[in-house]
C-alpha positions as CSV (number, residue, x, y, z in Angstrom):
1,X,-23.7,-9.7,-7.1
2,X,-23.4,-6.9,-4.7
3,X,-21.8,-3.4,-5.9
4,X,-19.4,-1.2,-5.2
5,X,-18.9,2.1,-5.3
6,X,-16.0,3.1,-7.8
7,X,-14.3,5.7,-5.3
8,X,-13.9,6.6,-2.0
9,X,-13.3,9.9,0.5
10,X,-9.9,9.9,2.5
11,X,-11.6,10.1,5.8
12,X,-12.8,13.5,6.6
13,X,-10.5,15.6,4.2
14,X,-13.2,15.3,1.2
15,X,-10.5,14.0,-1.6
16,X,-11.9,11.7,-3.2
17,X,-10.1,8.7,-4.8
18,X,-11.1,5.3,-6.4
19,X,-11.5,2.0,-4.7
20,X,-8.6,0.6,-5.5
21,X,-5.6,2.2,-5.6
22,X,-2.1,1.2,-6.7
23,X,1.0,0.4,-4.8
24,X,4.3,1.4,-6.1
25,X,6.9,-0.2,-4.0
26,X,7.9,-2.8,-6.7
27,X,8.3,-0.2,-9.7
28,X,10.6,1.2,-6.9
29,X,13.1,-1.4,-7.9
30,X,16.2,-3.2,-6.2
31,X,17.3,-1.6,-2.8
32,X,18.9,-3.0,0.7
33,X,19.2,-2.6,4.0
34,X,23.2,-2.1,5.3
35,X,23.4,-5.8,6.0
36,X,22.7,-6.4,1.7
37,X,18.7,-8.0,2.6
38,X,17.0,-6.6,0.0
39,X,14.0,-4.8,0.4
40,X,12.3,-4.6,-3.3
41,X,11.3,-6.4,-5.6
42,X,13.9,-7.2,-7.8
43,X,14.8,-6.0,-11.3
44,X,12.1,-4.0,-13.2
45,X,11.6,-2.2,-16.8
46,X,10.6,1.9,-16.0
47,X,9.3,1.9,-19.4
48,X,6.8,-1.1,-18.5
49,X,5.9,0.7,-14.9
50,X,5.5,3.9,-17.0
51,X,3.1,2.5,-19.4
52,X,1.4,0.1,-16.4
53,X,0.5,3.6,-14.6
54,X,-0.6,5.4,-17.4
55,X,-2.7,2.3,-18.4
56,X,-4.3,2.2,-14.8
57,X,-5.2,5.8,-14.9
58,X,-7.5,4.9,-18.4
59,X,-9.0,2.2,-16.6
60,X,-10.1,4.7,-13.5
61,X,-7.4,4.3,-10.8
62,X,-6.7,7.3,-9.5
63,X,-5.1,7.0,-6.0
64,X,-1.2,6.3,-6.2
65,X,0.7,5.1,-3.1
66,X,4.4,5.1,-3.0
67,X,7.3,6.4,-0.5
68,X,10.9,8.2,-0.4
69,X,12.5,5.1,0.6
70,X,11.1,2.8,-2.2
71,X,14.4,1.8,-4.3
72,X,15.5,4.6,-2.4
73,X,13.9,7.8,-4.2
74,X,13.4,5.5,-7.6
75,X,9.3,4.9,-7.5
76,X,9.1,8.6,-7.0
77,X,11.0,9.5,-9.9
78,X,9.4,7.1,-12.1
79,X,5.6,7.8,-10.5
80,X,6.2,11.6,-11.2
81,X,7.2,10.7,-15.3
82,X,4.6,8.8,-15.7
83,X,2.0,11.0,-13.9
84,X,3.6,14.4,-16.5
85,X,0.2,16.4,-17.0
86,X,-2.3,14.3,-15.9
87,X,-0.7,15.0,-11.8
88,X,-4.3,17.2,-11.0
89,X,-6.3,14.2,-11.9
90,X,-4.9,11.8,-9.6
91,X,-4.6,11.8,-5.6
92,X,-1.0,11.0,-4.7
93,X,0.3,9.5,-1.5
94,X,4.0,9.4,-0.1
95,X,6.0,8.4,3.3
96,X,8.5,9.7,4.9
97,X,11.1,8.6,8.0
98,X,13.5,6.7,6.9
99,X,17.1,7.6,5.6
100,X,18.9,6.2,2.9
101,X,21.9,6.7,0.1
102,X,20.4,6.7,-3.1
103,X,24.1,6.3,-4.5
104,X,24.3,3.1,-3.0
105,X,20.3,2.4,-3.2
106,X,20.8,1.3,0.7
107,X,18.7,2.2,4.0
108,X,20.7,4.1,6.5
109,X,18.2,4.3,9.2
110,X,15.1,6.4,10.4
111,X,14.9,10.2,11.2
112,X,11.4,11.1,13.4
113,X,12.7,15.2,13.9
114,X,10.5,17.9,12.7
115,X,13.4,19.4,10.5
116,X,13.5,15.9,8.8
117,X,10.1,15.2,8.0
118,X,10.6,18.8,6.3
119,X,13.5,18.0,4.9
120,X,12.3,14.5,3.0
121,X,8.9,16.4,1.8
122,X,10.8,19.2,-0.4
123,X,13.0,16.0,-1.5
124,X,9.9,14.2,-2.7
125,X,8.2,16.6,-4.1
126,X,11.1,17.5,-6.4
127,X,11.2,13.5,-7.3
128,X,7.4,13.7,-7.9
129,X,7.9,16.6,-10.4
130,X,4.9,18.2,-7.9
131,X,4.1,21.5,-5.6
132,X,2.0,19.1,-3.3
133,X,1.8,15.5,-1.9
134,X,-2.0,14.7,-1.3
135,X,-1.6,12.6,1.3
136,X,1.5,12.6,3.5
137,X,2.2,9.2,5.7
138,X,5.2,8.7,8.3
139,X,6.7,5.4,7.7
140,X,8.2,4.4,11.2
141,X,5.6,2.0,12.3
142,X,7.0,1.7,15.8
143,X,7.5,5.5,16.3
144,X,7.5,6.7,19.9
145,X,3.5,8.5,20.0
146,X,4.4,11.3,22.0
147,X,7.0,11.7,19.1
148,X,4.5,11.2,16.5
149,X,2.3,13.4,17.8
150,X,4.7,16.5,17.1
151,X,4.9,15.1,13.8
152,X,1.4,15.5,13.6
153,X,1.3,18.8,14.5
154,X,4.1,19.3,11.8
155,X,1.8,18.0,9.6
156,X,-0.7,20.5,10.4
157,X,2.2,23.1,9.3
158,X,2.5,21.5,6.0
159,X,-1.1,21.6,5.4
160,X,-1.2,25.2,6.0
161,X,1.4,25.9,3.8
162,X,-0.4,24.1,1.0
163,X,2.5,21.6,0.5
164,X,0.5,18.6,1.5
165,X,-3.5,18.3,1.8
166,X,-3.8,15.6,4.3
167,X,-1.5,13.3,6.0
168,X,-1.4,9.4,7.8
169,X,0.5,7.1,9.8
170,X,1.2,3.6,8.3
171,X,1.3,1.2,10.9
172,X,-0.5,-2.0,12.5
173,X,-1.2,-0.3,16.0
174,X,-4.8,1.3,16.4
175,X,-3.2,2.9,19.5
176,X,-1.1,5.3,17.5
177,X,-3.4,5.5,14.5
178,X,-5.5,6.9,16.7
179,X,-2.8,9.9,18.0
180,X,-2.3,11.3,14.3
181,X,-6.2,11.1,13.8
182,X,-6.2,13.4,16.5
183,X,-5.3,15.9,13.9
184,X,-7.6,18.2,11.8
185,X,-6.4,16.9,8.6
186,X,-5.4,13.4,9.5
187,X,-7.2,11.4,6.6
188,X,-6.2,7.5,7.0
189,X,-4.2,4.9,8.5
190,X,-2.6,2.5,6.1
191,X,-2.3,-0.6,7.6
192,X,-1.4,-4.7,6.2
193,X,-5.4,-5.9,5.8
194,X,-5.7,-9.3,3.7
195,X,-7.8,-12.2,3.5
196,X,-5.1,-14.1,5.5
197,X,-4.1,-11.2,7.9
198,X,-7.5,-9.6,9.1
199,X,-7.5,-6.6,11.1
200,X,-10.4,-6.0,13.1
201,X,-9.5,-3.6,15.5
202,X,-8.2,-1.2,12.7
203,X,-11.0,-1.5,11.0
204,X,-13.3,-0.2,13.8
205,X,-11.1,2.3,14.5
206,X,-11.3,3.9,10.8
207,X,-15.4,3.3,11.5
208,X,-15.2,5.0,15.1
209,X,-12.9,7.8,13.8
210,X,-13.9,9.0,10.4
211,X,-10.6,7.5,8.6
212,X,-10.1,5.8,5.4
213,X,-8.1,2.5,5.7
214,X,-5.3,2.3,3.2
215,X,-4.7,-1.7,2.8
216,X,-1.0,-2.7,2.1
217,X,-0.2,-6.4,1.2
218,X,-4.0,-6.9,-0.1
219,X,-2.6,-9.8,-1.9
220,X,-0.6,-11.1,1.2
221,X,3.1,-10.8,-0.9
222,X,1.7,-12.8,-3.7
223,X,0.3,-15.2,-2.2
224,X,-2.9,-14.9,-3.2
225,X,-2.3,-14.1,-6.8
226,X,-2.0,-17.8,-7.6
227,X,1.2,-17.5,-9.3
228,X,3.4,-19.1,-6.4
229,X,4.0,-23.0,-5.8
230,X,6.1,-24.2,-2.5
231,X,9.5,-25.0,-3.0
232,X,9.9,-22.5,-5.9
233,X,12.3,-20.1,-5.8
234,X,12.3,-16.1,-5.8
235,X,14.9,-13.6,-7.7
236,X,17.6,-12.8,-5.8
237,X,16.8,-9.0,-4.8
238,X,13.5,-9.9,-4.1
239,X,12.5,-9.0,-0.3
240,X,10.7,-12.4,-0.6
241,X,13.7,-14.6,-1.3
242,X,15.6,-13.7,2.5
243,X,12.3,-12.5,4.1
244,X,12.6,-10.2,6.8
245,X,10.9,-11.5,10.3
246,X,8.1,-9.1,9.7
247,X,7.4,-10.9,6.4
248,X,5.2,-14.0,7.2
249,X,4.2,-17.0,4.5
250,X,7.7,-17.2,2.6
251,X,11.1,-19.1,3.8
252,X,14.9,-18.1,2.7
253,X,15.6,-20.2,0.2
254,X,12.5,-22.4,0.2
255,X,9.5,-19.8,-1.3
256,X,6.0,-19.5,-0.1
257,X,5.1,-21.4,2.6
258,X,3.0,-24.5,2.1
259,X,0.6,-23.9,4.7
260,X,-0.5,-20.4,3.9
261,X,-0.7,-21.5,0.3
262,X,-2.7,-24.2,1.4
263,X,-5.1,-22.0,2.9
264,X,-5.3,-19.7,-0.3
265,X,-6.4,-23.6,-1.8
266,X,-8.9,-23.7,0.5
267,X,-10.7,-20.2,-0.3
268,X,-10.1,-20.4,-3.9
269,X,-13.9,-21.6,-5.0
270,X,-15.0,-18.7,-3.6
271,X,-12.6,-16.3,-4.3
272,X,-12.6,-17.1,-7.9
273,X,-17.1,-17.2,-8.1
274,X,-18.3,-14.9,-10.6
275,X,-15.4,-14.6,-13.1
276,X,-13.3,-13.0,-10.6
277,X,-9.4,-14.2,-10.9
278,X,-7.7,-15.1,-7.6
279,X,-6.4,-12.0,-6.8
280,X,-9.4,-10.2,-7.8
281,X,-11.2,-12.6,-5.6
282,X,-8.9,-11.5,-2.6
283,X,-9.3,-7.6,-3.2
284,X,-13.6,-8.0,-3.3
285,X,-13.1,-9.7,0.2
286,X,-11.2,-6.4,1.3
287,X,-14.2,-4.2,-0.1
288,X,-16.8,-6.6,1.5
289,X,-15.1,-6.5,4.8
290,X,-15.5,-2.3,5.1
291,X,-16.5,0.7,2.7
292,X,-13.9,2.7,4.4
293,X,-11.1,0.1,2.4
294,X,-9.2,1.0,-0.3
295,X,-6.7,-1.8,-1.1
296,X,-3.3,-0.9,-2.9
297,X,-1.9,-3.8,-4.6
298,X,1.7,-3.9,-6.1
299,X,1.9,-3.8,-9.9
300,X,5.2,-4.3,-12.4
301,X,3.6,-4.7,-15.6
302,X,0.7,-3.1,-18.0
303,X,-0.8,-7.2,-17.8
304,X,-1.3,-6.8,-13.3
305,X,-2.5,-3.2,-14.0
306,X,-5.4,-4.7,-16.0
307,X,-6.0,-7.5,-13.3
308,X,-6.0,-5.7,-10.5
309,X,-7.8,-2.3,-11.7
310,X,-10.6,-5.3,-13.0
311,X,-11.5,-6.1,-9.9
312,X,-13.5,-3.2,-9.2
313,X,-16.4,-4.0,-11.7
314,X,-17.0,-7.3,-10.5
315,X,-17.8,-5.9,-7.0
316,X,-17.0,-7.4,-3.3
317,X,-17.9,-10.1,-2.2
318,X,-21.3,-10.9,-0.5
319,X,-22.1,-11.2,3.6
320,X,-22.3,-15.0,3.1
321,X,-18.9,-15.6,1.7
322,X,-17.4,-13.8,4.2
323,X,-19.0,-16.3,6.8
324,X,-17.9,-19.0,4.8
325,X,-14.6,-17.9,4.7
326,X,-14.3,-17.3,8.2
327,X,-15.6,-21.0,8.8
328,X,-12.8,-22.1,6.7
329,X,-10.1,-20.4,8.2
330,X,-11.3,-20.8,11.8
331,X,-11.8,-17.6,13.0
């Protein structure tokens, strides 16, 4: 079994995290855009997401991503709580860009000013309980780059001011990944990176630029936890239950898809080699695939905390499997 080293650096800032980190959309709770779509998870216990942090941080995870937006200012508060004294010894990340009404738990729409991005930062950090956000990502995927690019320099501000350390862009377009890393303190891009959704050009880019690659949907929405059968139904408030266009491998009203989960069948004798479970399986293919990853899987309860932080002993996978699975999945 190959090894893996149990943290990584965020690009070229020197802050150092673990190899995994943790996601925190879904302890974010129920929100929804101005149409009623939903855009979390659906219902969730804050005492469970407290004790599912504080358990991860015992079992070495030390790299938190969450955003303003997530059940509209929610994740923050309840990331902050469950952080309390132990905030030094963990590397927090946050996004900013969007608007919302946290009365009504609904997105408004997007703000890409200067003033804004200032604006939602002192917001967050008094969510967070925190004087600084270690990493700092705008959340408008699609931003204009010449836009961006002022926000970058904004960043630069922030940096100086000692209110952020480093900052990112999360989005699935090397192009403007590459105009924040023009930046002196521009540490990652966190882009979607899963066994079923590979992102080669990304990847090269973090290798050609210095950046660490912050994988959202490492699991694929689920999918490749093994917990999700066609036909069968998701919560009502759960993104997955009316997915959004963006949102491939789930129907309204019908579930997962039966052909993606078909190909999680086909890769599941090697996903699952050595012990691993499924999921664990689908986060070692991540690591395998470059030592600039650091996958961020969602978590709701103490029991996922312990799968996914578990992952990291058993290593990623090995050069062969990843030509395997390639042969399977024809690419």
């Amino acid at each position: 079994m190959e090894t893996i080293s149990h943290t990584r650096t965020l690009g070229r800032t020197g802050i150092e995290v673990s190899a995994l980190g943790f996601g925190c959309w879904a302890i974010g709770g129920e929100w929804q855009d101005p149409d009623g779509q939903p855009l979390g998870w659906g219902r969730v216990d804050d005492e469970e997401s407290v004790r599912a942090v504080r358990r991860a941080l015992d079992l070495g995870v030390t790299f938190f991503d969450t955003a303003d937006t997530y059940g509209t200012g929610h994740s923050e508060r309840v990331l902050g709580r469950a952080l309390g004294k132990r905030r030094a010894d963990v590397v927090v990340a946050t996004k900013w860009g969007n608007v919302f009404d946290e009365e009504t738990r609904t997105l408004t729409g997007g703000d890409d000013s200067p003033a804004y991005a200032r604006r939602a930062l002192t917001a967050s950090l008094r969510r967070l309980d925190t004087d600084y956000v270690d990493l700092y990502q705008l959340h408008l995927s699609d931003a204009d780059p010449e836009q961006a690019a002022e926000l970058r320099d904004t960043c630069e501000e922030f940096v100086q001011e000692g209110l952020i350390r480093s900052y990112a862009w999360s989005t699935d377009d090397p192009a403007r990944a590459a105009v924040f890393a023009e930046g002196a303190h521009c540490a990652a891009v966190q882009h979607r990176l899963n066994i079923l959704q590979d992102a080669p050009e990304m990847l090269a880019l973090c290798e050609e630029l210095g950046l660490a690659s912050i994988n959202r949907s490492p699991l694929a929405m689920g999918l490749l936890t093994g917990k999700r059968a066609a036909g069968q139904a998701i919560e009502a408030g759960d993104i997955r239950s009316t997915p959004p266009t963006w949102l491939p491998g789930f129907a309204a009203g019908a579930g997962a898809d039966p052909e993606w989960l078909g190909r999680v069948d086909a890769l599941k004798d090697i996903l699952t080699s050595g012990g691993r479970t499924l999921a664990q399986g689908a986060l070692a293919w991540i690591w395998a695939r470059s030592p600039r990853t650091v996958p961020i899987p969602g978590f709701r309860t103490v029991v996922q905390a312990e799968e996914n932080a578990g992952a990291i002993a058993q290593g990623p996978l090995t050069a062969a499997q990843l030509t395997e699975i390639d042969g399977i999945l024809g690419r």
